[in-house]
MIBA-912263 format. One record per residue: residue number from 1; residue in one letter; x, y, z of N, C-alpha, C, O in turn. Coordinates in nm, 4 decimals. Example, Ala and Ser with C-alpha at 12.3 -4.5 7.8 and 13.67 -1.06 7.14 Angstrom:
<recs>
{1; "A"; {1.3190; -0.5690; 0.7800}; {1.2300; -0.4500; 0.7800}; {1.3200; -0.3300; 0.7800}; {1.4236; -0.3319; 0.8465}}
{2; "S"; {1.2850; -0.2250; 0.7080}; {1.3670; -0.1060; 0.7140}; {1.2900; 0.0030; 0.7870}; {1.3409; 0.1138; 0.8039}}
</recs>
This chain:
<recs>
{1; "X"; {-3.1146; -3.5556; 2.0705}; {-3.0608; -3.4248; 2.1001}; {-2.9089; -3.4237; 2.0901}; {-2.8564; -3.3285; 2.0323}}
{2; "X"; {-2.8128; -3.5472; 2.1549}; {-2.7215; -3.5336; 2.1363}; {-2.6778; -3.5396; 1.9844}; {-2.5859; -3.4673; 1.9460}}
{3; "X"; {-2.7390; -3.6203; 1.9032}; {-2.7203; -3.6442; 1.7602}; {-2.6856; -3.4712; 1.6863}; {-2.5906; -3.4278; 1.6210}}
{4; "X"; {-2.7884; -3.4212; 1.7259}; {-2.8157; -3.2652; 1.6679}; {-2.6964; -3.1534; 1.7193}; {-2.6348; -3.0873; 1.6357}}
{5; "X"; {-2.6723; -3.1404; 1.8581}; {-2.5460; -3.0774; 1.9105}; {-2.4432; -3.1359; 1.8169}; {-2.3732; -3.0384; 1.7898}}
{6; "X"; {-2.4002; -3.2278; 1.7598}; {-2.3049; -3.3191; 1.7398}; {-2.2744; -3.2363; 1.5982}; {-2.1859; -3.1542; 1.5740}}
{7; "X"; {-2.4007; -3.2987; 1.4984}; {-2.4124; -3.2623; 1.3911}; {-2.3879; -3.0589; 1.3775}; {-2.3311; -3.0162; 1.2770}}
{8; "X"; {-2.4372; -2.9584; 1.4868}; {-2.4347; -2.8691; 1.5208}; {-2.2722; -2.8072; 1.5495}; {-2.2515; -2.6886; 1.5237}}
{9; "X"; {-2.1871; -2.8728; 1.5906}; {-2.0325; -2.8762; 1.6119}; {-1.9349; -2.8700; 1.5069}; {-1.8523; -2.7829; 1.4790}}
{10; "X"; {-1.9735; -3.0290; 1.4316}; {-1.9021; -3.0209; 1.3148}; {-1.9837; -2.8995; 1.2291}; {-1.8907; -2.8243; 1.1998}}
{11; "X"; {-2.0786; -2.8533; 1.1860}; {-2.1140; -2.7677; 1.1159}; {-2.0622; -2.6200; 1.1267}; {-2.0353; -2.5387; 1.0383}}
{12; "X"; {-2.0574; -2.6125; 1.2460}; {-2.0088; -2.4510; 1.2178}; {-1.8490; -2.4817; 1.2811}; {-1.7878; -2.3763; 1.2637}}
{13; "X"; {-1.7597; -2.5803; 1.3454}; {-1.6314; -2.6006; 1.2618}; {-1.6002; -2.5956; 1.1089}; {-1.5146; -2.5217; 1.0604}}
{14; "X"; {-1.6643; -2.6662; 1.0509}; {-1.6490; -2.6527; 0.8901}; {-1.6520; -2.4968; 0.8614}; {-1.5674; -2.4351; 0.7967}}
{15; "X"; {-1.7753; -2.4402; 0.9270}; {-1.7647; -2.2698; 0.8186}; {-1.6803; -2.2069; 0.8782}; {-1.6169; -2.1330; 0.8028}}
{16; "X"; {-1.6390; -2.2016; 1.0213}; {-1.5060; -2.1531; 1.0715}; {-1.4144; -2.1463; 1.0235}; {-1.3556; -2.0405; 1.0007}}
{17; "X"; {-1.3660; -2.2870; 0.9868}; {-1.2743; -2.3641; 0.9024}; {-1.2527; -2.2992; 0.7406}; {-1.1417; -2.2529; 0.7144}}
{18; "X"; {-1.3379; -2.2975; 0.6565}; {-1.3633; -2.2108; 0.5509}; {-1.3620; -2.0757; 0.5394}; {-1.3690; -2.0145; 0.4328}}
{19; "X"; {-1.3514; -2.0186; 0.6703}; {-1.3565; -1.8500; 0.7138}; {-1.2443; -1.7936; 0.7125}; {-1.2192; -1.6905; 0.6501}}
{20; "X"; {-1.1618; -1.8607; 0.7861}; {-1.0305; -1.8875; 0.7737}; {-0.9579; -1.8913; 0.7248}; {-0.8532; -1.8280; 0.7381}}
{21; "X"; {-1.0095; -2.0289; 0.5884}; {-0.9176; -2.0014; 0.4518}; {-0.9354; -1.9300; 0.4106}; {-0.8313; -1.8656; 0.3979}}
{22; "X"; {-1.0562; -1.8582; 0.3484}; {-1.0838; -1.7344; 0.2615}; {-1.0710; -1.6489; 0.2880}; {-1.0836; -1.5819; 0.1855}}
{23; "X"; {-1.0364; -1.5430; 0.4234}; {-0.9283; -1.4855; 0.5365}; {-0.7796; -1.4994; 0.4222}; {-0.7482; -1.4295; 0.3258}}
{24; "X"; {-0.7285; -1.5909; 0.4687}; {-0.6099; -1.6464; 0.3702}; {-0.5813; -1.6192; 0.2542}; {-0.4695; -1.5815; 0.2191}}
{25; "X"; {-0.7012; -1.6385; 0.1620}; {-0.6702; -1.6362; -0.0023}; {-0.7018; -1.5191; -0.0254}; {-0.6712; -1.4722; -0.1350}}
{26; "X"; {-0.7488; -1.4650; 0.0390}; {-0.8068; -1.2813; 0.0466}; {-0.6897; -1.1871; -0.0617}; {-0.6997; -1.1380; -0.1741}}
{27; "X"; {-0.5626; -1.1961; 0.0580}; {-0.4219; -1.1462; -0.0102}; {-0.3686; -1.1468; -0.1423}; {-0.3047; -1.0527; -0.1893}}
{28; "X"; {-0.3995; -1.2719; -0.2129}; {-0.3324; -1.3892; -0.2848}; {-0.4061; -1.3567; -0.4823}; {-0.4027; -1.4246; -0.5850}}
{29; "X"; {-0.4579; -1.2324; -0.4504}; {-0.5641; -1.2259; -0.5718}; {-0.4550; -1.1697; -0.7185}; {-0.3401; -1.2119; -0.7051}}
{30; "X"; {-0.4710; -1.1072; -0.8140}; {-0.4109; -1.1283; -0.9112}; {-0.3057; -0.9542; -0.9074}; {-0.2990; -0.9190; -0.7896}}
{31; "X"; {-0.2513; -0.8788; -0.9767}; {-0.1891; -0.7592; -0.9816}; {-0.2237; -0.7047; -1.0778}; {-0.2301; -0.7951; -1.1611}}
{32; "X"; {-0.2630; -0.5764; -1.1438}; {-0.3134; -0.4666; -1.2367}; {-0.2393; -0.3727; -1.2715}; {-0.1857; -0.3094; -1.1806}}
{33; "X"; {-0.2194; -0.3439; -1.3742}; {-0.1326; -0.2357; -1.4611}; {-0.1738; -0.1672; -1.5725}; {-0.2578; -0.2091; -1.6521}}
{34; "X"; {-0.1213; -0.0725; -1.5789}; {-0.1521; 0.0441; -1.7228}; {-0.0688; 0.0450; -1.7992}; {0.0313; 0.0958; -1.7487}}
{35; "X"; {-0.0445; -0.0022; -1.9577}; {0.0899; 0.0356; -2.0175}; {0.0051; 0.1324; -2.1388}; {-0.0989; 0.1183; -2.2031}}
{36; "X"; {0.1119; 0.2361; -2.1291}; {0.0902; 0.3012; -2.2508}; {0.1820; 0.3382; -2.3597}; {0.2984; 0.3577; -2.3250}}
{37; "X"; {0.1572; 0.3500; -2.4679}; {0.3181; 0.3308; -2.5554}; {0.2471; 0.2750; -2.7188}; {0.1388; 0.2209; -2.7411}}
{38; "X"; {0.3352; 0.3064; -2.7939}; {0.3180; 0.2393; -2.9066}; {0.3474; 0.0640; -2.9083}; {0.4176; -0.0128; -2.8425}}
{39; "X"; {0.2921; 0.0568; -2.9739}; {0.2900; -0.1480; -3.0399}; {0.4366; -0.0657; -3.1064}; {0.4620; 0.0387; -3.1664}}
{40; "X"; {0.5202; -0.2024; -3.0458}; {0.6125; -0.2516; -3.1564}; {0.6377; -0.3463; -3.2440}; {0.7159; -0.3506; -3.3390}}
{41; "X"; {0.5590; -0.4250; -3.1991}; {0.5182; -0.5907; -3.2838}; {0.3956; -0.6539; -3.2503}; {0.3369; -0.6253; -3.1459}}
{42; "X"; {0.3635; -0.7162; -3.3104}; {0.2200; -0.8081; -3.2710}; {0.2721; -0.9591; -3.3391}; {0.3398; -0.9778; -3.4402}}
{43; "X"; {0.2214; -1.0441; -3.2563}; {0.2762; -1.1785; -3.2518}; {0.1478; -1.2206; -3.2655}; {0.0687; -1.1313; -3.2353}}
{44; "X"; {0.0945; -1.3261; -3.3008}; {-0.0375; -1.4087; -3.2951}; {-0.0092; -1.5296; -3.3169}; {0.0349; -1.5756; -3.4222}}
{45; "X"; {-0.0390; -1.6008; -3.1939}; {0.0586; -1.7319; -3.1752}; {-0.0764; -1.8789; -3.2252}; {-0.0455; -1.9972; -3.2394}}
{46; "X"; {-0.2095; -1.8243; -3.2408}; {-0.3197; -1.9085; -3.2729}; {-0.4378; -1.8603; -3.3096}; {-0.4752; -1.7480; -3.2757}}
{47; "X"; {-0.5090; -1.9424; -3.3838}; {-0.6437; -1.8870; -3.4272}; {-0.6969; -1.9402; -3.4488}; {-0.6659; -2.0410; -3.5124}}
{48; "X"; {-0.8179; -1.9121; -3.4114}; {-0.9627; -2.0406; -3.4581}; {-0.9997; -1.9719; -3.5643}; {-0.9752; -1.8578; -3.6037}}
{49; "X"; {-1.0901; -2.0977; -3.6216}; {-1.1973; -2.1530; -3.7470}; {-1.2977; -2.0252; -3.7494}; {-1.3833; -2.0415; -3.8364}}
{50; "X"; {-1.3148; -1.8778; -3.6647}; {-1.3518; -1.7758; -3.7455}; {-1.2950; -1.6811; -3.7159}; {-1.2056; -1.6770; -3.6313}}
{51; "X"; {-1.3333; -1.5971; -3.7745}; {-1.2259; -1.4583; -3.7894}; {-1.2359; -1.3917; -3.6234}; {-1.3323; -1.4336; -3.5594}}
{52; "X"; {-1.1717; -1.3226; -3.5734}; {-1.1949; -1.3306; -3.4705}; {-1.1308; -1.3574; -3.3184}; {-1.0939; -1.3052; -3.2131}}
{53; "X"; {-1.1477; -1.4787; -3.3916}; {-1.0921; -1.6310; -3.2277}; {-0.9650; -1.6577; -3.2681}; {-0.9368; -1.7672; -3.3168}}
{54; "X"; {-0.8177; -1.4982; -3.2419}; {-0.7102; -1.5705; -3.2714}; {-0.6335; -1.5223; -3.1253}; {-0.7257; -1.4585; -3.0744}}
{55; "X"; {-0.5527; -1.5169; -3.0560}; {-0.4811; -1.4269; -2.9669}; {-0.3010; -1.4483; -2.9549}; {-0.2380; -1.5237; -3.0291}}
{56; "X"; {-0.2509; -1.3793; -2.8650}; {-0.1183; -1.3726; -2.8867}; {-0.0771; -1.2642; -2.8285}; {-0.1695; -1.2004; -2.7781}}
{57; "X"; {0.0315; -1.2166; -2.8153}; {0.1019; -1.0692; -2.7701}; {0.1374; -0.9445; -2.8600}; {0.1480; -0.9543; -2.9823}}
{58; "X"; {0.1516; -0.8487; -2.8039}; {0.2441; -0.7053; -2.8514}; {0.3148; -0.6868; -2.7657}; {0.2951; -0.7304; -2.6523}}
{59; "X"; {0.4325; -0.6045; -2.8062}; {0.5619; -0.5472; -2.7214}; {0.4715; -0.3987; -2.7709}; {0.4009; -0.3774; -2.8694}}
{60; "X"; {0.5049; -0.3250; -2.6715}; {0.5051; -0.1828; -2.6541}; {0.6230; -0.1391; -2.5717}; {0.6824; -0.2086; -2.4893}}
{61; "X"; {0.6522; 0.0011; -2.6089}; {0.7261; 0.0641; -2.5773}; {0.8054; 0.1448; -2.6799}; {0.7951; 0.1047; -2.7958}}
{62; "X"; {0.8717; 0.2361; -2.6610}; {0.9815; 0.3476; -2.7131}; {1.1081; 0.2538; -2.7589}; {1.1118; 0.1345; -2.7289}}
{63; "X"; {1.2104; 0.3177; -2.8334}; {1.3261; 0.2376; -2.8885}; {1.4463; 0.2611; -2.7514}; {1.5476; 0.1914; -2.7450}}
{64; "X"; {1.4181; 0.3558; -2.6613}; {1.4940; 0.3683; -2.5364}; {1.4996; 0.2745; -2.4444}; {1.5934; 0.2484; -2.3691}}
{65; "X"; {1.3534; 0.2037; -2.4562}; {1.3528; 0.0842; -2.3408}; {1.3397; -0.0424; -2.4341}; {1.3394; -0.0504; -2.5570}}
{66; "X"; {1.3255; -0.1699; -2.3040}; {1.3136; -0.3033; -2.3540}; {1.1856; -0.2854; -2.4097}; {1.1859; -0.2859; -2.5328}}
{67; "X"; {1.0804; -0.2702; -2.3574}; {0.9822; -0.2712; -2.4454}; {0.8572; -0.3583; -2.2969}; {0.8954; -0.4348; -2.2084}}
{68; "X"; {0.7193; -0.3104; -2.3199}; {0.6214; -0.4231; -2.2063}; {0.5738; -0.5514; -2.3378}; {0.5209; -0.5353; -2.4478}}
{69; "X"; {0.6115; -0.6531; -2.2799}; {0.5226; -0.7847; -2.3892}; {0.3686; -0.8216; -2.2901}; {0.3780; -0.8681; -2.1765}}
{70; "X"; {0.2657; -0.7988; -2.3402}; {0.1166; -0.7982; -2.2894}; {0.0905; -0.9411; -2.4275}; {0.1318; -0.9640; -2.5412}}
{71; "X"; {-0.0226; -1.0197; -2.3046}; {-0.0631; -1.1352; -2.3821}; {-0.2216; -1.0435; -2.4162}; {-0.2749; -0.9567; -2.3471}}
{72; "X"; {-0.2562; -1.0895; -2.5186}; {-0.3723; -1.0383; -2.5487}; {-0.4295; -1.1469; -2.6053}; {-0.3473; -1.2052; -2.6760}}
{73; "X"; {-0.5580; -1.2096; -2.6038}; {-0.6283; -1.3059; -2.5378}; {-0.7724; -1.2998; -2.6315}; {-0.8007; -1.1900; -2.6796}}
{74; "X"; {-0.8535; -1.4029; -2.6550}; {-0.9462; -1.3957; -2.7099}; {-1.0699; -1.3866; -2.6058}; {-1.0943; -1.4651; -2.5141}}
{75; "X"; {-1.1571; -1.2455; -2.6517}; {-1.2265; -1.1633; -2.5285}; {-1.1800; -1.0556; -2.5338}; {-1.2576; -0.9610; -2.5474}}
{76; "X"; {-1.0669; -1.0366; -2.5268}; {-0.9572; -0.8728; -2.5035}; {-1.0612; -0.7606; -2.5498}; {-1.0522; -0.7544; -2.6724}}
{77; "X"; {-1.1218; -0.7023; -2.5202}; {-1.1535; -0.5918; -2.5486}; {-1.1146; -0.4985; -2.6037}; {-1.1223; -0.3920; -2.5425}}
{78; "X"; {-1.0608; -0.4988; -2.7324}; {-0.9844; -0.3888; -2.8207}; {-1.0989; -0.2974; -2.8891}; {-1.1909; -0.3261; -2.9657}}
{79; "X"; {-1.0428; -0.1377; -2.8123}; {-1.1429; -0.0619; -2.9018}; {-1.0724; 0.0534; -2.9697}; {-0.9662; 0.1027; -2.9317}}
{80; "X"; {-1.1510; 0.0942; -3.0849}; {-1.0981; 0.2322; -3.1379}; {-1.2261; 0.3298; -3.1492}; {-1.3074; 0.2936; -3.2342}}
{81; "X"; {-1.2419; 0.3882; -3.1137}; {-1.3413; 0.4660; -3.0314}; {-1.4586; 0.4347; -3.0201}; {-1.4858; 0.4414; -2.9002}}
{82; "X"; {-1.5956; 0.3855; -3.1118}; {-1.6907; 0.3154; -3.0788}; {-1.6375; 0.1752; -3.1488}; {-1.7115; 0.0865; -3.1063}}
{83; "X"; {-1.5854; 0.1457; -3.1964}; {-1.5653; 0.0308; -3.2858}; {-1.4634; -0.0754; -3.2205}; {-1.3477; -0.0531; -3.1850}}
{84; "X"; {-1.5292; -0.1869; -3.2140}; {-1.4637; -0.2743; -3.1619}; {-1.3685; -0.3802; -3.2546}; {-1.4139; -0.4483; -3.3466}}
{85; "X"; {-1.2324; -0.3791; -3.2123}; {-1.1483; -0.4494; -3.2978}; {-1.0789; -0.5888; -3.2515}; {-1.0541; -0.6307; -3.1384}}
{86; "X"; {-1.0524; -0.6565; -3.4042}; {-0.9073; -0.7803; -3.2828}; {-0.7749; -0.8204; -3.3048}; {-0.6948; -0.7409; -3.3539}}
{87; "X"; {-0.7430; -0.9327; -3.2747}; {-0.5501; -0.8775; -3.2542}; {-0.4761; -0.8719; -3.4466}; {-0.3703; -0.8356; -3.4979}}
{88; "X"; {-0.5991; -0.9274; -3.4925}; {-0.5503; -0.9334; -3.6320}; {-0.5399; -0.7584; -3.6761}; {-0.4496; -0.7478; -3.7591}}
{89; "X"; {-0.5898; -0.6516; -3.6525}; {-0.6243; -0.5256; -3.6712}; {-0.4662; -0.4483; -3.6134}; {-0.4197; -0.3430; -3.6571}}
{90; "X"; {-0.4246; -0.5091; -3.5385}; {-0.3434; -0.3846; -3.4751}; {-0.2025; -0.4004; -3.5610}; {-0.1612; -0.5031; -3.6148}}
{91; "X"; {-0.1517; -0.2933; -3.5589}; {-0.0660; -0.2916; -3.5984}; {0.0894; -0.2109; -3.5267}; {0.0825; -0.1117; -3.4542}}
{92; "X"; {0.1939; -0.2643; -3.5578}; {0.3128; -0.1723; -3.5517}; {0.3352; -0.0106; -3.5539}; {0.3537; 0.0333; -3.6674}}
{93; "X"; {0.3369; 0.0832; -3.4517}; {0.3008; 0.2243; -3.4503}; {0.1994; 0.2808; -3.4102}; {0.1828; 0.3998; -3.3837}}
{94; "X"; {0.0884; 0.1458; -3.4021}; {-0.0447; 0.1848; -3.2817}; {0.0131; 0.2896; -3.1757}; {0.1273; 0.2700; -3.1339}}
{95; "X"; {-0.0471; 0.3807; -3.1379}; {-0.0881; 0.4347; -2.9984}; {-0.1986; 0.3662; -2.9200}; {-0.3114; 0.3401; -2.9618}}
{96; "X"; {-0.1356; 0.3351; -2.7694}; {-0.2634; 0.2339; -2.7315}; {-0.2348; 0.2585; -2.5881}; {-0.1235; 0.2975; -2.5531}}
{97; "X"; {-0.3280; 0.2378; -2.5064}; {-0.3098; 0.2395; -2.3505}; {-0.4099; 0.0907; -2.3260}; {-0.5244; 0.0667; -2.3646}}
{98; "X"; {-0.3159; 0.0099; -2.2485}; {-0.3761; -0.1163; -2.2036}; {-0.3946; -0.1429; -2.0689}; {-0.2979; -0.1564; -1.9939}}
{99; "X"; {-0.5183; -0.1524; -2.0276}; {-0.5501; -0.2209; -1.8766}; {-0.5013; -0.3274; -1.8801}; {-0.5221; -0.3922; -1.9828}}
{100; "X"; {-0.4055; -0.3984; -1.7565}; {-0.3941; -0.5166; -1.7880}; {-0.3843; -0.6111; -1.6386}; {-0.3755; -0.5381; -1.5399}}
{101; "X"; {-0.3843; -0.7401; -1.6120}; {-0.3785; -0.8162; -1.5154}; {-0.3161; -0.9141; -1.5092}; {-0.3127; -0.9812; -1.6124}}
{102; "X"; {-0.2308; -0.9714; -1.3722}; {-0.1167; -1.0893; -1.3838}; {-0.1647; -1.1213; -1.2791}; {-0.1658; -1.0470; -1.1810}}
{103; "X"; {-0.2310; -1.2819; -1.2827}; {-0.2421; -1.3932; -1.2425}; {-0.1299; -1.4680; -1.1352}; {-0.0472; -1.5390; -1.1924}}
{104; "X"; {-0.1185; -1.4587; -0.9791}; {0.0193; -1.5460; -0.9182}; {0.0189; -1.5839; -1.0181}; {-0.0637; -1.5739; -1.1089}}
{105; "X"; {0.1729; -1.6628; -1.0059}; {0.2243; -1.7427; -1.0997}; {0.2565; -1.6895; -1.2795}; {0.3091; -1.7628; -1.3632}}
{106; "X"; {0.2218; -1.5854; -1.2977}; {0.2395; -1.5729; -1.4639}; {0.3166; -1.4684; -1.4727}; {0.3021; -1.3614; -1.4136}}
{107; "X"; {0.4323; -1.5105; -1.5758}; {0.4694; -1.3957; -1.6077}; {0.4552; -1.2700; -1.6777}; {0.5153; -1.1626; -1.6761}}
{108; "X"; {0.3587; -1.3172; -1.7383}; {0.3265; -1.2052; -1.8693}; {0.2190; -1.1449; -1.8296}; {0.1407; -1.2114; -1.7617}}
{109; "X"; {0.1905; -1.0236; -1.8564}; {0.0375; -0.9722; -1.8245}; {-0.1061; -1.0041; -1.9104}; {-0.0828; -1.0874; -1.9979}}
{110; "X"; {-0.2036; -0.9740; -1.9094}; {-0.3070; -1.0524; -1.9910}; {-0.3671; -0.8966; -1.9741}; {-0.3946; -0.8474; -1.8647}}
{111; "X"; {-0.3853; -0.8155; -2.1272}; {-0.4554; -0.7057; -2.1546}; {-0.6136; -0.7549; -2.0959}; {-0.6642; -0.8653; -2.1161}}
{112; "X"; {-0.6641; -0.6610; -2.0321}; {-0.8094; -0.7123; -2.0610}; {-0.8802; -0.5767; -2.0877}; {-0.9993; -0.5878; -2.0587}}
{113; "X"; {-0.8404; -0.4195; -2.1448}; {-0.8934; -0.3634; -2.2393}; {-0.7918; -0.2877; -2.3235}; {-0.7036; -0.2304; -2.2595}}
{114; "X"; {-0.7891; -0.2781; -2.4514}; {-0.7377; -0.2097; -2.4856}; {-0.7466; -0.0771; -2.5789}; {-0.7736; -0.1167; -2.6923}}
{115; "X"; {-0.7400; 0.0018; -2.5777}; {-0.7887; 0.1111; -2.6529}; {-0.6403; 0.2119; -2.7191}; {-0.5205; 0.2117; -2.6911}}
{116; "X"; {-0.7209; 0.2859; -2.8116}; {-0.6591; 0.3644; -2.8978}; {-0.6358; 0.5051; -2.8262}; {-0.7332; 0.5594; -2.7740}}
{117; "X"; {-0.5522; 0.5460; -2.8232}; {-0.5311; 0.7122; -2.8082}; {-0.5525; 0.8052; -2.8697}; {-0.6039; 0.9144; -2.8452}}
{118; "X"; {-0.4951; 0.7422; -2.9855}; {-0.5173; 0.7884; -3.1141}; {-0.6318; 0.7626; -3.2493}; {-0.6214; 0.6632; -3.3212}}
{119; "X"; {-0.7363; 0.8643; -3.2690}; {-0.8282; 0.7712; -3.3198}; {-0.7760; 0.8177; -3.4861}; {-0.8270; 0.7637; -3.5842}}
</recs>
């Protein structure tokens, strides 16, 4: 019996313990944004062995501002109205509105949909 209380102690210390942290990391989750604006460049910094599997960034924005640089990622969800596209497709003068998300720690945002305004 005492064995079992024992074993019974440390056990729900541990999930306490774990309640606690995840309490903690709760806060700590990633940040979300909307950019909308024309592409001013598209960069594609790699690409795999099929068409497809390449990713990299665009700057958007007007010639008034600096411009948003969004990493766009293989997965990215690029659409133009039913048709699904990838970073090889876009071009300079796009109209586009991008969902996007930043990871603590990163500076750059990571599109995770992007679509056309303009079809």
């Amino acid at each position: 019996m005492a064995r079992f209380r024992g074993l019974l102690t440390i056990g729900l210390t541990l999930a306490l313990s774990l309640g606690i942290v995840w309490l903690g990391l709760a806060g700590q989750g990633y940040t979300t944004m909307v950019y909308e604006g024309r592409i001013r460049s598209v960069k594609i910094d790699k690409c795999g062995h099929q068409p497809g599997l390449c990713e990299g960034s665009i700057l958007l924005g007007g010639q008034e501002d600096e411009g948003a640089r969004v990493d766009v990622r293989i997965g990215t969800w690029i659409k133009r109205g039913d048709n699904f596209l990838t970073i090889e497709d876009l071009k300079p003068g796009d109209l586009v509105k991008v969902q996007t998300f930043r990871l603590p720690g990163e500076a750059t945002p990571r599109a995770a949909i992007l679509e056309f305004t303009n079809p």
